[in-house]
C-alpha positions as CSV (number, residue, x, y, z in Angstrom):
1,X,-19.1,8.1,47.4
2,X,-20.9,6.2,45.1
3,X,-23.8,9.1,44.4
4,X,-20.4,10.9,43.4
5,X,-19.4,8.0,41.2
6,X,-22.4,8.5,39.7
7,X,-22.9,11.5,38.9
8,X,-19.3,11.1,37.3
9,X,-20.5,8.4,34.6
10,X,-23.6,10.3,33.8
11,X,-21.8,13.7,33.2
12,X,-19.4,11.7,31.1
13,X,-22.1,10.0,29.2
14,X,-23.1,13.5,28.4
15,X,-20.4,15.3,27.5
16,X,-20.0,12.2,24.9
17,X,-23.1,12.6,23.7
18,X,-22.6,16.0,22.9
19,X,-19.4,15.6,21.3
20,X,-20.7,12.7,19.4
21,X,-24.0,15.0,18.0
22,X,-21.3,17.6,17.2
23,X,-19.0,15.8,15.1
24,X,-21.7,14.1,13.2
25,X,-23.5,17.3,12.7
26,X,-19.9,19.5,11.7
27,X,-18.6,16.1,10.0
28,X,-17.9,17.8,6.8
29,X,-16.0,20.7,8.3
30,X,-14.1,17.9,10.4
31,X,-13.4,16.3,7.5
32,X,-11.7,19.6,5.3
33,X,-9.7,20.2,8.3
34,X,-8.2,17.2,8.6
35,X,-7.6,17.1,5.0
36,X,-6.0,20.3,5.1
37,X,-3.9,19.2,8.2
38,X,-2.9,16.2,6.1
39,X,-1.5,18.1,3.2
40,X,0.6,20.2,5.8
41,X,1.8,17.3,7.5
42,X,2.6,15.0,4.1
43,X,5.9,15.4,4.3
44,X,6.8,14.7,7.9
45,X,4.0,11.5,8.1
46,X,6.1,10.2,4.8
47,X,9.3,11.0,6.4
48,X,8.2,9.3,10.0
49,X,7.2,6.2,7.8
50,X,10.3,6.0,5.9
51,X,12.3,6.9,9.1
52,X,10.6,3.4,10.5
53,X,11.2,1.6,7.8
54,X,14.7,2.7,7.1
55,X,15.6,1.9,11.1
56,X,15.6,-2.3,10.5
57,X,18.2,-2.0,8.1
58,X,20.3,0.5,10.0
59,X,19.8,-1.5,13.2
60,X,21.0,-4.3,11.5
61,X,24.0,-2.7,10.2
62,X,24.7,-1.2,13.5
63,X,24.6,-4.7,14.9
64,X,27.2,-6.5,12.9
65,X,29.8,-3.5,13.2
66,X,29.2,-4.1,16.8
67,X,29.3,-8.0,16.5
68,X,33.0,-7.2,14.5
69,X,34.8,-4.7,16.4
70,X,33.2,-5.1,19.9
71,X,32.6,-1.8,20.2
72,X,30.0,1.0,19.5
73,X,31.3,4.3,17.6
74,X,29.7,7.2,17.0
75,X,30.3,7.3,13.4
76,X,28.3,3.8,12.9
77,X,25.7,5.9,12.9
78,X,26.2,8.4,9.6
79,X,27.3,5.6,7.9
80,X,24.2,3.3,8.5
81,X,22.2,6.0,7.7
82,X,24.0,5.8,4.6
83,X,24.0,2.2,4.3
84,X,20.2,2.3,4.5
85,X,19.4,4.9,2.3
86,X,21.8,3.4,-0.5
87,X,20.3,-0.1,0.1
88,X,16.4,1.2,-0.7
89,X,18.0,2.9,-3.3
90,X,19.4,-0.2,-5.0
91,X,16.4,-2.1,-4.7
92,X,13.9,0.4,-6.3
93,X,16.6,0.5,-9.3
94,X,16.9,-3.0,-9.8
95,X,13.2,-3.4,-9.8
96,X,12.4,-0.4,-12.3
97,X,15.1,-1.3,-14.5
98,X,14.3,-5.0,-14.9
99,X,10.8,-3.9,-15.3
100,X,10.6,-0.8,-17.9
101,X,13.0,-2.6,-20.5
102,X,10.1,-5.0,-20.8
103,X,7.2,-2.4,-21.0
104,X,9.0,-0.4,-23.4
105,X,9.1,-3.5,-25.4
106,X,5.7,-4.4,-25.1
107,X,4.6,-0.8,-25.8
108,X,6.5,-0.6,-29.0
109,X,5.3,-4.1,-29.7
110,X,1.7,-2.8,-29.3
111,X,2.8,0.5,-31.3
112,X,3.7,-1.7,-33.7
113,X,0.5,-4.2,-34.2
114,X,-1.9,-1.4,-34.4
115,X,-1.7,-0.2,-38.0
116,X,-2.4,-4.0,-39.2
117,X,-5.0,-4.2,-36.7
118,X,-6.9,-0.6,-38.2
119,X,-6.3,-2.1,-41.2
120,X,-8.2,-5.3,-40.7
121,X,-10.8,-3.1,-39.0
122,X,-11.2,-0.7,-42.3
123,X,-11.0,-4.1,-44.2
124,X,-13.8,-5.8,-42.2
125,X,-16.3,-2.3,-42.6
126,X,-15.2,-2.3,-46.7
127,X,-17.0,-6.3,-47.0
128,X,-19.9,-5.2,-44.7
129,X,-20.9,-2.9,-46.5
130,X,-19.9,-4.7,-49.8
131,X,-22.6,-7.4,-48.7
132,X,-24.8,-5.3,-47.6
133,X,-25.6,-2.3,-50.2
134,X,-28.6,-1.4,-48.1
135,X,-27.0,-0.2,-44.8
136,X,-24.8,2.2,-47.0
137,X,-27.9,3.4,-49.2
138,X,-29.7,3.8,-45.8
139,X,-26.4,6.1,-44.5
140,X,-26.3,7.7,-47.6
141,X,-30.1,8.8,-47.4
142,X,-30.0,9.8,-44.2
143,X,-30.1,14.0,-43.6
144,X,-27.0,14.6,-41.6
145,X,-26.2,18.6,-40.9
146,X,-22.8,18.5,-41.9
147,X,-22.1,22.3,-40.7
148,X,-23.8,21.2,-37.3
149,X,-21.5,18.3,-37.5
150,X,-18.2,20.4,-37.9
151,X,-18.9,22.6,-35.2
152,X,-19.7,20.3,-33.1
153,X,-16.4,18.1,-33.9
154,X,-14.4,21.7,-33.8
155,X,-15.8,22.4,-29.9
156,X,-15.3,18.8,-28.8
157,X,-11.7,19.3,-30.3
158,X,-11.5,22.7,-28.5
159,X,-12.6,21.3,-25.0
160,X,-10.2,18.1,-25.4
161,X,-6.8,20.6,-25.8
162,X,-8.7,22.7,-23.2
163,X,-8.1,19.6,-21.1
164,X,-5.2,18.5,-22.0
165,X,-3.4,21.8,-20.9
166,X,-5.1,21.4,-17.9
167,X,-3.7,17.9,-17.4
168,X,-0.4,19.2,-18.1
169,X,-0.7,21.8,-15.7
170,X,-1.6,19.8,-12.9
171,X,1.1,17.1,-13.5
172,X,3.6,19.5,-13.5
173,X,2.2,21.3,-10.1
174,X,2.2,17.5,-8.8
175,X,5.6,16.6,-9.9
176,X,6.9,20.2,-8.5
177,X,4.8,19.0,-5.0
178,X,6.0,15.4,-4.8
179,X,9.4,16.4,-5.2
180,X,9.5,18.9,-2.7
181,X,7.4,16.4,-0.2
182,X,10.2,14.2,-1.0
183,X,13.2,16.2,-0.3
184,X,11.2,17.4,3.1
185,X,10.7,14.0,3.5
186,X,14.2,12.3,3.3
187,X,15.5,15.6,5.7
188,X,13.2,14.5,8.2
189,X,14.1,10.8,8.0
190,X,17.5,11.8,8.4
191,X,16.6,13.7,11.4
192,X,15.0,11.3,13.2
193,X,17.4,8.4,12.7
194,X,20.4,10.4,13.7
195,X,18.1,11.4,17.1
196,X,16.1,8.2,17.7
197,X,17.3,7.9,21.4
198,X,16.9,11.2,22.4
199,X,13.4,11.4,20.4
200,X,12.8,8.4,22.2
201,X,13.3,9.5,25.4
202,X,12.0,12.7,25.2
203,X,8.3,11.5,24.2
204,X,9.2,9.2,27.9
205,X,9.4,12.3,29.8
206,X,6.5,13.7,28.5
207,X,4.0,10.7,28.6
208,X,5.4,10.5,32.0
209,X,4.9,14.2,33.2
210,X,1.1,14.3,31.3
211,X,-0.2,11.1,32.9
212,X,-0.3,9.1,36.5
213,X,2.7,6.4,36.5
214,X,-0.1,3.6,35.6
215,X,-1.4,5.1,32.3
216,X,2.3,6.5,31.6
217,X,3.2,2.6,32.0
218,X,0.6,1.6,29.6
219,X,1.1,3.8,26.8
220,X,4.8,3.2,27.0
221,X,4.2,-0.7,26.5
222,X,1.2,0.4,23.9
223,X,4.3,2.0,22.0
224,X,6.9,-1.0,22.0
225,X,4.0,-3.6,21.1
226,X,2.8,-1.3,18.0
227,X,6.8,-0.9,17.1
228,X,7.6,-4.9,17.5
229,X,4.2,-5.2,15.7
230,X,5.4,-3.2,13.1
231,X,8.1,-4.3,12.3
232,X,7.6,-7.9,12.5
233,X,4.7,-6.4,9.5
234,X,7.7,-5.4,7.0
235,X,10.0,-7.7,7.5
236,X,7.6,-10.5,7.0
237,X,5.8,-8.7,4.0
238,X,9.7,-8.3,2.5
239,X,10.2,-12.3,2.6
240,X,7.3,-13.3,1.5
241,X,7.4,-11.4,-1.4
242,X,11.3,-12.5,-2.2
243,X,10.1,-15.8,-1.9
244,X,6.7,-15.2,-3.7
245,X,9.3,-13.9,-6.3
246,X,11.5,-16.9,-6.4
247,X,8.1,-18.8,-7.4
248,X,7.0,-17.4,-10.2
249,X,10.4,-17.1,-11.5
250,X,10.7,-20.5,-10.9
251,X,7.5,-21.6,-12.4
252,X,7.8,-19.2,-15.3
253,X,11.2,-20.8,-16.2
254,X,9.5,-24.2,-16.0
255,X,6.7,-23.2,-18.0
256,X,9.1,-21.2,-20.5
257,X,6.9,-18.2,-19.9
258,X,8.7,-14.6,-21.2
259,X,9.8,-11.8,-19.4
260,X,9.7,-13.9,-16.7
261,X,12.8,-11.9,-14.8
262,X,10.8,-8.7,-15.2
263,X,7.5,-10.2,-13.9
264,X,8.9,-12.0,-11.4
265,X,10.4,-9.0,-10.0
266,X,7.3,-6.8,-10.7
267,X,4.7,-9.4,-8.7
268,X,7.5,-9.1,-5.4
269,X,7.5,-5.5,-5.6
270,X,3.3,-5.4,-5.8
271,X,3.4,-8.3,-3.4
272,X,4.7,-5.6,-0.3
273,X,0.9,-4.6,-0.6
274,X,-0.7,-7.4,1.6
275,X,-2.9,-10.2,-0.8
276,X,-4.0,-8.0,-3.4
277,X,-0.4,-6.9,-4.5
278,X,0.5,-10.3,-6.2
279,X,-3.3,-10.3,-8.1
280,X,-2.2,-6.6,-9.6
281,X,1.3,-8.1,-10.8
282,X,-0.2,-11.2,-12.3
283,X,-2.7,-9.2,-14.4
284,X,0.1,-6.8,-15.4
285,X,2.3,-9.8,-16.5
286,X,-0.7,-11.2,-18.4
287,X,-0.7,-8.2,-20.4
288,X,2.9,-7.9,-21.0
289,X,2.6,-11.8,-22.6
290,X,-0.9,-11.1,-24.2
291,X,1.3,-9.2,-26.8
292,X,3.6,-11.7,-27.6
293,X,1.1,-14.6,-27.7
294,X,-2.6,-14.3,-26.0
295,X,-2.5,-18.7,-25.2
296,X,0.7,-18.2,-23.3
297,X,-1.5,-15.5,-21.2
298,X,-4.0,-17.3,-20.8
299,X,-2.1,-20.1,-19.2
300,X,0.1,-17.5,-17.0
301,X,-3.4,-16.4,-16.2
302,X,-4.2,-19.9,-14.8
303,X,-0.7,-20.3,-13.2
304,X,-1.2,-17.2,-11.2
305,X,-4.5,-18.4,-10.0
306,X,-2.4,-21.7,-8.7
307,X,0.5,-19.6,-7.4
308,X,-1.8,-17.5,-5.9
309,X,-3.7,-20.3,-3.7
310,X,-0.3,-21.1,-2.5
311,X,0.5,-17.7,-1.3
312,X,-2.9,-16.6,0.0
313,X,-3.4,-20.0,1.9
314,X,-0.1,-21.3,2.8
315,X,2.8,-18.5,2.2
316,X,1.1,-15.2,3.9
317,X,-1.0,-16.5,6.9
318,X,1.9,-18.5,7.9
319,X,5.1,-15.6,7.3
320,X,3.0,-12.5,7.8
321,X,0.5,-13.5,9.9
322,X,2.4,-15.4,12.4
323,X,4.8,-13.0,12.6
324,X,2.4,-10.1,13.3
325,X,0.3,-12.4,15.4
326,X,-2.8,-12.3,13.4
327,X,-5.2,-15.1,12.3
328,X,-5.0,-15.5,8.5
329,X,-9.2,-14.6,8.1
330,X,-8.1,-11.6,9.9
331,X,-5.6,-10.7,7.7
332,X,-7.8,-11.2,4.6
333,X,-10.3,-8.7,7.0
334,X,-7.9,-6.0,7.1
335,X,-6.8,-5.8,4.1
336,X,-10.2,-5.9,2.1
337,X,-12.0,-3.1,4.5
338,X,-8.6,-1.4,4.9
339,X,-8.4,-0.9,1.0
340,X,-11.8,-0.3,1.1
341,X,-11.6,2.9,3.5
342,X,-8.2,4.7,2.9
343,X,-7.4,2.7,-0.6
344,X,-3.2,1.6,-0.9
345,X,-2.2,2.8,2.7
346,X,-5.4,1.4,4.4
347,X,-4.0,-2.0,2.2
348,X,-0.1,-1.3,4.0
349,X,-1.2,-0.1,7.3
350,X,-4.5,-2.3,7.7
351,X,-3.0,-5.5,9.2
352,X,-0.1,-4.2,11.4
353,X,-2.9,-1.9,13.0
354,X,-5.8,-4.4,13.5
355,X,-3.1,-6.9,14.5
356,X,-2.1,-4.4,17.4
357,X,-5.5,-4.0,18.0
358,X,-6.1,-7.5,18.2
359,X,-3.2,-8.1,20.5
360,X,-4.0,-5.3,23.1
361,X,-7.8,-6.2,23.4
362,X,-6.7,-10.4,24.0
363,X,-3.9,-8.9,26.7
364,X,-7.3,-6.7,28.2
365,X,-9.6,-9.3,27.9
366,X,-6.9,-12.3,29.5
367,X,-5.8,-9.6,32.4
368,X,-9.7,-8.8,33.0
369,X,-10.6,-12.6,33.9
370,X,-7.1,-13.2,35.6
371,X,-8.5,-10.0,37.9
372,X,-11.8,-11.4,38.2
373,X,-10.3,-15.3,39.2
374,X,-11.6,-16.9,36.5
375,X,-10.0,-19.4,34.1
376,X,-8.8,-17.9,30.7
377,X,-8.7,-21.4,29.0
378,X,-12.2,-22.7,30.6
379,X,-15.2,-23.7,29.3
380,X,-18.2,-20.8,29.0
381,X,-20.4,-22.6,31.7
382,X,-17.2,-22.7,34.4
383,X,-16.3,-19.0,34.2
């Protein structure tokens, strides 16, 4: 029995090695595959997410109709759907059209300093060279090939139009891509909220009909701990960036800071993207005041640095984190190596995964030494 055993682990530890040689020797035909399987599966991954995300707000609806009438209807359902949709809807409008007002503004404003500023630039080379004859009889001596020049200037002038019609090419394939993604994307979300249950339950059947009853158990409770994890993630990330809003209006009202509506607005928004999102809407409100008076955004610069402390040290460890179940250095963790390796969705997806993670390997770890009789809260030289 044991030789079997055996023989087992060290056919297993081969056929891992082998795989392991093969995928780092085949890593870049791995990694065009999946690439290509990504681009197929775009729209359906984006309309799972938003399907997920779209669910708390429909559940909650669902709730309170139930709460009022006593009673659940099968037409609760089209109309949370509804509800849901219309209420993301109203969101992303109220932030983009609080926000572009005041870019447009500071745009035109910029549009608007420029000529003085070539001006003073033209002005500044005129006295140089005023005060100093020398440089311009030096530049004036010099043998430049003025034909070389020109067709030089003519071919750079060529390649730039070359690239801009390229550019606009590819933004319009893009926009034509993004909108069909999107439209594929909202069907499927539809979908799969108006068949959760029976989704549901039909991935229950077959986790139960691939695997014995104790690894069918598991992954079940694997899948409702990554779904409460989850969605603890987004609703904590939502209130901490409304009330990471309310502060800087707050303090931007105190301060007399302006566009302080817009910015306000703009840093919640960013702030959905775990720590880093609130830095991003800071230096993007510094440069909407820069234009309007460079002190004022170099004090907003300072006040974000303040606000910031507060967030990253008091406000997200203790609303995110708790609520995900992750240690606030973990959280930092994630989100730096997350961003790192897979850039804006490795910063979204980093903590509710390594908080799952976290969570499934202390449940292993505490079950392990429960199994073994030993103390989970004793000291290293009693276990």
């Amino acid at each position: 029995m044991a030789s079997k055993k055996t023989l087992k682990q060290i056919i297993g530890i081969i056929v891992f090695a082998a795989v392991f040689f093969w995928v780092i020797n085949n890593f870049g035909i791995i990694r065009q595959a999946w690439q290509q399987i990504l681009t197929l599966t775009l729209p359906f991954i984006l309309g799972a997410g938003a399907a997920f995300i779209l669910n708390l707000p429909l559940k909650l609806f669902e709730n309170q109709l139930v709460k009022w009438t006593g009673k659940y209807y099968n037409w609760y359902r089209p109309l949370g759907i509804l509800f849901a949709f219309l209420l993301v809807f109203v969101l992303i409008s109220f932030v983009v059209f609080l926000v572009l007002p005041d870019l447009q503004d500071t745009i035109s404003s910029f549009i608007a300093v420029v000529p003085s500023e070539i001006n003073k630039m033209v002005n500044w080379i005129n006295t140089y060279f005023s005060e100093n004859p020398a440089v311009l009889e030096g530049l004036q001596n010099m043998n430049l090939d003025m034909d070389s020049l020109r067709s030089r200037a003519i071919q750079t002038a060529q390649a730039v139009a070359t690239g801009i019609f390229g550019s606009l090419v590819t933004v319009v394939s893009v926009v034509v891509s993004s909108v069909f993604n999107t439209f594929i994307a909202i069907v499927f979300a539809i979908f799969i909220l108006s068949a959760k249950e029976s989704l549901t339950r039909h991935f229950k059947m077959l986790i139960y009909a691939s695997f014995n009853l104790e690894w069918a158990n598991y992954i079940v409770a694997v899948g409702k701990k990554a779904n409460e994890v989850f969605s603890n993630f987004i609703s904590g990330q939502v209130t901490e960036a409304f009330i990471l809003g309310i502060l800087f209006y707050l303090g931007m009202w105190l301060f007399n800071f302006p566009y302080r509506l817009s910015i306000s607005v703009l840093t919640g928004a960013l702030s959905l993207i775990p720590i880093f999102g609130a830095i991003f809407g800071g230096f993007l409100g510094a440069i909407l005041i820069s234009v309007i008076s460079l002190p004022q955004a170099i004090w907003f610069v300072v006040f974000t640095v303040v606000i910031q402390q507060i967030e990253g040290n008091i406000i997200y460890p203790r609303v995110v984190g708790n609520s995900v179940g992750l240690p606030g250095i973990w959280v930092m963790f994630a989100v730096t190596v997350g961003g790192g390796l897979f850039g804006l969705v490795g910063m979204l997806l980093s903590v509710p995964t390594l908080s799952l993670l976290y969570q499934l390997t202390r449940d292993t770890v505490s079950f392990k030494l429960a199994y073994k009789g030993l103390d989970v809260h004793a000291d290293s030289e009693n276990l």
